[in-house]
Structure formats: C-alpha cells, structure tokens
N, C-alpha and C positions, 0 to 999 in steps of 0.2 A: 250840669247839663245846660247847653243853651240854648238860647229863647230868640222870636226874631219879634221885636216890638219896639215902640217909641222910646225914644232915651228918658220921658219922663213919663212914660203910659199915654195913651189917648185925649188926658185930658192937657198934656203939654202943648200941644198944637192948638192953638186958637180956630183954626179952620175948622175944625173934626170935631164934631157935635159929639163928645163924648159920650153924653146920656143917653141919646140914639142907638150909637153905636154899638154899647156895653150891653141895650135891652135884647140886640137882636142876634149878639155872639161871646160866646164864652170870652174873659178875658184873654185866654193863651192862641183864638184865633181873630181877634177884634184886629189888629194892623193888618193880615195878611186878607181879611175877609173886606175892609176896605179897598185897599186896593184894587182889588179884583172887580167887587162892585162898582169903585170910579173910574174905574177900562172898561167898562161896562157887561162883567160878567154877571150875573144872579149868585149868591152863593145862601144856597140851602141846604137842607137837614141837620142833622144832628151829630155831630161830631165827636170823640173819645177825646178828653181830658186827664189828667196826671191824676192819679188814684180816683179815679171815676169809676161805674160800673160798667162801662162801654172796653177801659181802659182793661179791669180786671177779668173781663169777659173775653176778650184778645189772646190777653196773656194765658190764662187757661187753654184755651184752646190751641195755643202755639204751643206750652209745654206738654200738652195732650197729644199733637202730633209728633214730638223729638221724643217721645216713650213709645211712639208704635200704636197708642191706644188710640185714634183720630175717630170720633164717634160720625163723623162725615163718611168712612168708610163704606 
C-alpha cells in the first residue's frame, strides 16, 4: 500500500518542526495535514488510521452493508 509522506518522515526537512507537527497529527496524516495548514486550511478532528479502531469500525460497517445487514437501515 502507499503512503504519501516525506522521503525521510517529517523530521527530514529541517523547516518542519517535526515534534509540533507529530503532537498534533497521526504519523500517516502529519505531511498532508501540513500542507494544508501552511495554505492556510485548519485541519481538525480525528482521523482513521491502519488497524485503528476508527479504521475497524469503517470496515464493519462497510462489510455490514455488502451483506444486506446495514444496521443504519
């Protein structure tokens, strides 16, 4: 699977206060969530991660609706 981040992680760029950075977003959205913050977007909440419970709670639910069962119903 791929990933969109710095060729050496956040702390390879001298610019980008890495330990800022790391405290205020999961590793796997830390480059895309700078970004957007230094165009001057806000980027808040809380985000689903690889084998996270955000991530597992999705997937349930996605295979809950491809069986007919979609307790949303």
């Amino acid at each position: 699977m791929g990933g969109f981040t710095y060729p050496f992680g956040v702390g390879g760029a001298p610019e980008i206060d890495a330990q800022a950075l790391s405290a205020r977003h999961p590793r796997e959205y830390a480059a895309l969530a700078y970004l957007l913050e230094t165009a001057g977007h806000p980027v808040t909440g809380t985000y689903p991660t690889r084998f996270g419970d955000q991530e597992a709670a999705i997937l349930e639910a996605g295979n809950a609706w491809l069986a007919g069962t979609d307790a949303r119903r």
